[in-house]
C-alpha positions as CSV (number, residue, x, y, z in Angstrom):
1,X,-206.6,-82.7,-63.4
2,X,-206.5,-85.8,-60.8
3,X,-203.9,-86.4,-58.6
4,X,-204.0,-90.0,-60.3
5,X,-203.7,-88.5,-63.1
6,X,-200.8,-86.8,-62.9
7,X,-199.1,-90.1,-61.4
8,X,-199.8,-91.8,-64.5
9,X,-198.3,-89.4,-66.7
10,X,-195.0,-89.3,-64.9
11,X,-194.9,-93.2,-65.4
12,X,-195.2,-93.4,-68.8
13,X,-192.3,-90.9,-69.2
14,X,-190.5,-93.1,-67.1
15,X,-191.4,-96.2,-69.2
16,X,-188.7,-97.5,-71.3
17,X,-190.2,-96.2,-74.8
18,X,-189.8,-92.9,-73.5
19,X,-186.4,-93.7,-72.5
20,X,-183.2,-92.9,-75.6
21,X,-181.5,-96.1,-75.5
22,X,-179.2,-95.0,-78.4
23,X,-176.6,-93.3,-76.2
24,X,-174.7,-94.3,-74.0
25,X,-172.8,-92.2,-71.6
26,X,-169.0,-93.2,-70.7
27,X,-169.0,-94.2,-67.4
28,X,-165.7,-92.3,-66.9
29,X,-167.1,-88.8,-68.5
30,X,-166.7,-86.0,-66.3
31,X,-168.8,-83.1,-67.7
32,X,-166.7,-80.7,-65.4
33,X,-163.1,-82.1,-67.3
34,X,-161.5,-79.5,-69.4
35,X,-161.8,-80.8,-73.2
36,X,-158.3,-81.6,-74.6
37,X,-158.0,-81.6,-78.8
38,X,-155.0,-83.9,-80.5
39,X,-152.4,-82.5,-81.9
40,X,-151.7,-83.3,-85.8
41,X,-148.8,-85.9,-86.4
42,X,-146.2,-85.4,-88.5
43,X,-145.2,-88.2,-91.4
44,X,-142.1,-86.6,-92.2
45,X,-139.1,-89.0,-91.5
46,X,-135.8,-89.2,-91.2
47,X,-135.3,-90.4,-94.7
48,X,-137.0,-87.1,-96.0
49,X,-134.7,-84.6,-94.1
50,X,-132.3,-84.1,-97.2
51,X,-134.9,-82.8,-98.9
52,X,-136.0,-80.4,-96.2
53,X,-135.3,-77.0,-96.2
54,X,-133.0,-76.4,-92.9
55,X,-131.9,-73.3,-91.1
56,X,-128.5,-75.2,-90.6
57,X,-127.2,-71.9,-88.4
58,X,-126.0,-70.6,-85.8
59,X,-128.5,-69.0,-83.2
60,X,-127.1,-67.2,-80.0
61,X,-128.6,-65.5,-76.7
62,X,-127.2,-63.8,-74.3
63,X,-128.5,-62.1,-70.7
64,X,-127.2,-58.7,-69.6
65,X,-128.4,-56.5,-66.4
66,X,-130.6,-54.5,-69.3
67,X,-132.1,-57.3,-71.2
68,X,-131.2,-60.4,-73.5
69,X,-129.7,-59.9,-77.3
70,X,-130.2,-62.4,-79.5
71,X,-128.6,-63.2,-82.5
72,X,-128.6,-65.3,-86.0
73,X,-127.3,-66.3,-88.9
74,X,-129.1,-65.8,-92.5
75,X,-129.2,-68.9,-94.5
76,X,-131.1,-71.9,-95.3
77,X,-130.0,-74.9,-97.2
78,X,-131.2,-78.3,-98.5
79,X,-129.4,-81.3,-97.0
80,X,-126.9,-78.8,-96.0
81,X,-125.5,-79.1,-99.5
82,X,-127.2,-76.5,-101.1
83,X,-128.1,-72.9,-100.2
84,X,-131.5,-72.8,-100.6
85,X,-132.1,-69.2,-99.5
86,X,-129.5,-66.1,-98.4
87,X,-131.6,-63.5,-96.3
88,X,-133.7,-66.2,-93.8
89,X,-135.3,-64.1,-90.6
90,X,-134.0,-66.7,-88.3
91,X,-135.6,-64.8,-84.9
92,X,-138.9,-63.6,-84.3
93,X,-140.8,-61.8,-81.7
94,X,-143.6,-64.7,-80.1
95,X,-144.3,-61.8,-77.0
96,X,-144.0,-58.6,-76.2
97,X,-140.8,-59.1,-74.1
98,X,-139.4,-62.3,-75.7
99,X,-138.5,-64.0,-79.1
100,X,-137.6,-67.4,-80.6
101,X,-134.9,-68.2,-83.0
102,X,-134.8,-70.9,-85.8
103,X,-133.2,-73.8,-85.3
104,X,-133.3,-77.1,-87.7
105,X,-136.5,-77.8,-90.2
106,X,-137.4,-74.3,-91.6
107,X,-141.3,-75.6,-92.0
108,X,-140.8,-76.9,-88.1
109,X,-139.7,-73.6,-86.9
110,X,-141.5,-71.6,-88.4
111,X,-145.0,-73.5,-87.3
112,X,-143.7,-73.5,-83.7
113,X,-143.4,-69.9,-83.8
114,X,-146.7,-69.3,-85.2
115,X,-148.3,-71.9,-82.1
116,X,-146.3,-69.9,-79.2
117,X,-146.8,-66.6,-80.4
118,X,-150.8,-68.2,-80.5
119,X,-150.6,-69.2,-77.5
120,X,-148.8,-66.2,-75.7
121,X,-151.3,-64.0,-77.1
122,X,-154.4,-65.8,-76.0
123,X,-152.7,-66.7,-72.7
124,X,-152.8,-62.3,-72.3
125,X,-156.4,-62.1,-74.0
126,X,-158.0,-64.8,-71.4
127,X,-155.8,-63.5,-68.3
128,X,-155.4,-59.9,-68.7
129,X,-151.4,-60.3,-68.2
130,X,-148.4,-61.4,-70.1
131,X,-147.1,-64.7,-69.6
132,X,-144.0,-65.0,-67.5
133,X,-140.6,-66.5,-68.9
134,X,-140.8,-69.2,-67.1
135,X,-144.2,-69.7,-67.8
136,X,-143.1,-69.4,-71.6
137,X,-140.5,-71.6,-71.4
138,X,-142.6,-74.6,-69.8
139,X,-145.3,-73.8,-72.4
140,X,-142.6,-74.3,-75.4
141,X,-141.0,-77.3,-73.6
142,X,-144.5,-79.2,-73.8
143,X,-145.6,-78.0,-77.2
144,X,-141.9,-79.6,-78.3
145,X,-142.5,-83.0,-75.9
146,X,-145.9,-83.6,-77.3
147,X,-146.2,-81.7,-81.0
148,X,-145.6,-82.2,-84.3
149,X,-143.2,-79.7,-84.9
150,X,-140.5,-81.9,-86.4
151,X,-136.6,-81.9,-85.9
152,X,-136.0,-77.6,-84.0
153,X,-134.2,-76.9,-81.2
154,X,-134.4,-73.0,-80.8
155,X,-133.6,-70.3,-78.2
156,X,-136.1,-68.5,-76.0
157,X,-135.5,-65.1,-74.2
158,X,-136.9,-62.5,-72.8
159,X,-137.2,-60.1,-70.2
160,X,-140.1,-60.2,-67.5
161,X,-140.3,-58.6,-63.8
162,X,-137.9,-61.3,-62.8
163,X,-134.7,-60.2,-65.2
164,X,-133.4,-60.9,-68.0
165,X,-133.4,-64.6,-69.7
166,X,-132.6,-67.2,-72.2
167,X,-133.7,-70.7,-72.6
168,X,-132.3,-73.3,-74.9
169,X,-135.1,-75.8,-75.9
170,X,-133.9,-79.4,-77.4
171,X,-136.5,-81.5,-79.9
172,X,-137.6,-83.6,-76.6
173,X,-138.8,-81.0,-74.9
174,X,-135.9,-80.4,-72.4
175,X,-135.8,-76.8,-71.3
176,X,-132.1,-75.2,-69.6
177,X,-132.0,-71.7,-68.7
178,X,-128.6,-70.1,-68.9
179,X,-126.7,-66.8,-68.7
180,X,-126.2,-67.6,-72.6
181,X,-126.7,-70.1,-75.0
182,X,-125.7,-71.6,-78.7
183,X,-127.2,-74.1,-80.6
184,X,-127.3,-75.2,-84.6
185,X,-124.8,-76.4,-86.6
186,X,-121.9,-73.4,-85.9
187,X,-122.6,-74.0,-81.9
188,X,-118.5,-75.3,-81.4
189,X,-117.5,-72.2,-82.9
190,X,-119.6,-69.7,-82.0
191,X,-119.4,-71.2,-78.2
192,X,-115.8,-70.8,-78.3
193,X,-115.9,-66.9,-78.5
194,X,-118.9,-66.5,-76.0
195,X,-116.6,-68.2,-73.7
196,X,-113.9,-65.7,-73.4
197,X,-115.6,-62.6,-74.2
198,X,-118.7,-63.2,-72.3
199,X,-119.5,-61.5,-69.0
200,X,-122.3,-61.1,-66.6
201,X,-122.2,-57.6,-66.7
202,X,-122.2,-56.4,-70.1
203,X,-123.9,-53.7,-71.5
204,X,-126.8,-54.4,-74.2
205,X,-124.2,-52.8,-77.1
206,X,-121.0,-54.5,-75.7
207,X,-123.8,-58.1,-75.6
208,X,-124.5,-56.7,-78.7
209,X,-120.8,-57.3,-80.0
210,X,-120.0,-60.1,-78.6
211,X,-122.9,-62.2,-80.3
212,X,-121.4,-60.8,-83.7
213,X,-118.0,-62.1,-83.1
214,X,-119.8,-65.5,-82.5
215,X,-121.7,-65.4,-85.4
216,X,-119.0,-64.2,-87.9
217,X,-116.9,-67.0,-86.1
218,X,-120.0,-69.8,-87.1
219,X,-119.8,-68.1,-90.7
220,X,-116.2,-68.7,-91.5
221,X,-116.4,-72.6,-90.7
222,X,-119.8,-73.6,-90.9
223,X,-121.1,-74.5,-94.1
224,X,-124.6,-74.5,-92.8
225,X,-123.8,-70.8,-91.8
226,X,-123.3,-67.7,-93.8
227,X,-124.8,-64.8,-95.3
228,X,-125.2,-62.0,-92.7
229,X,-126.6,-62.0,-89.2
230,X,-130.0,-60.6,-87.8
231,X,-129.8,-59.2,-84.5
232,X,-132.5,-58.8,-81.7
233,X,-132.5,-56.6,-78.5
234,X,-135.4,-57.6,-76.3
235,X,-135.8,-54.8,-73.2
236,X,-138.9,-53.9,-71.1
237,X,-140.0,-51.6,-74.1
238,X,-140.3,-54.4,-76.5
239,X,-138.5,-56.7,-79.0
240,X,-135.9,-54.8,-81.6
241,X,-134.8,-57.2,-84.9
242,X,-132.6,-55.8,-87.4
243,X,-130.3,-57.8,-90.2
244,X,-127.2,-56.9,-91.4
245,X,-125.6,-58.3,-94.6
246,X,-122.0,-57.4,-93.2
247,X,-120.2,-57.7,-90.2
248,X,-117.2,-54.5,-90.6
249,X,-119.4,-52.0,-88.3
250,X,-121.1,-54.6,-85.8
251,X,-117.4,-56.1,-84.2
């Protein structure tokens, strides 16, 4: 083939019939950009909520030199009127050092459990290592600022090289780390026990008793409260949940 040839073939794929004039590229696009999906929005409003199932409760954490217990009420109600359900897992293990506890809308909670413990999990696949606390804790924080996950405002803790820790997370996203923590709807009660029996030196069983007493405190006031108390111990061998329908041998 001629070199003049070969010239004239190159022209006509430059020519404008050779050209796809039916898309357009962004002139902001960066190929290189991580791609970033939406998030679904929820409708629900604040009109709906008394017809929402709610965890009501009273969710505690506590920090001890051997690792964090956790503790929660059992029941569920509609509107805080009605008990809706008696024996409601109120904490559940979202890493292998660390757990979240219910809080507010029971379909709310639950889903934000199910996206952490998601994300923890592929955060290890991808990285070969378990997310830090702190790490876990910003990661809930933003999912909370930004997501769908309507009307919850739960605990985090959970042990990592650092210590032991706990985390109480608001609806906005605000994220406070403390020695321990209450929130839901028997917080004034159950705060006023962890106030004069708490100490930074407890053992896991004496942390242990302490978070009962709170809870069975919550219980005898708090409608939204009631119906036994789950308890979790989270230590560098993993996370422990057990429920208990009476209080007599746990305080």
């Amino acid at each position: 083939m001629r070199q003049e040839d070969s010239l004239d073939e190159l022209d006509e794929l430059d020519s404008p019939r050779h050209l796809d004039t039916g898309f357009d590229l962004d002139p902001d696009f960066d190929p290189y950009e991580p791609e970033v999906g939406e998030l679904p929005e929820s409708d629900v409003t604040e009109a709906d909520l008394d017809s929402v199932n709610k965890t009501g409760t009273t969710t505690i954490g506590l920090t001890t030199p051997d690792g964090v217990v956790m503790a929660t009420d059992m029941r569920a109600s509609l509107g805080g009127r009605f008990v809706s359900n008696k024996d409601v897992q109120k904490v559940e293990e979202v890493h292998p050092t660390a757990a979240l506890t219910m809080a507010g809308s029971v379909g709310g909670a639950q889903s934000f459990i199910d996206t952490i413990r998601a994300e923890a999990s592929l955060y290890e696949t991808r990285r070969g290592s378990e997310m830090s606390m702190q790490a876990l804790s910003t990661l809930c924080g933003n999912f909370l600022r930004g997501g769908p996950f309507f009307m919850v405002s739960p605990i985090l803790g959970g042990v990592d090289a650092e210590g032991s820790h706990v985390f109480s997370l608001d609806p906005a996203g605000g994220v406070m780390r403390d020695d321990y923590t209450v929130t839901g709807s028997g917080m004034q009660m159950a705060y006023g026990v962890l106030e004069g029996q708490y100490a930074d030196d407890l053992t896991l069983d004496e942390a242990r008793t302490v978070a009962a007493r709170g809870i069975k405190s919550a219980v005898e006031r708090d409608t939204g409260s009631g119906n036994g108390i789950y308890l979790a111990e989270i230590t560098d061998d993993g996370v422990a949940i057990e429920g208990h329908k009476q209080f007599d041998d746990l305080v």
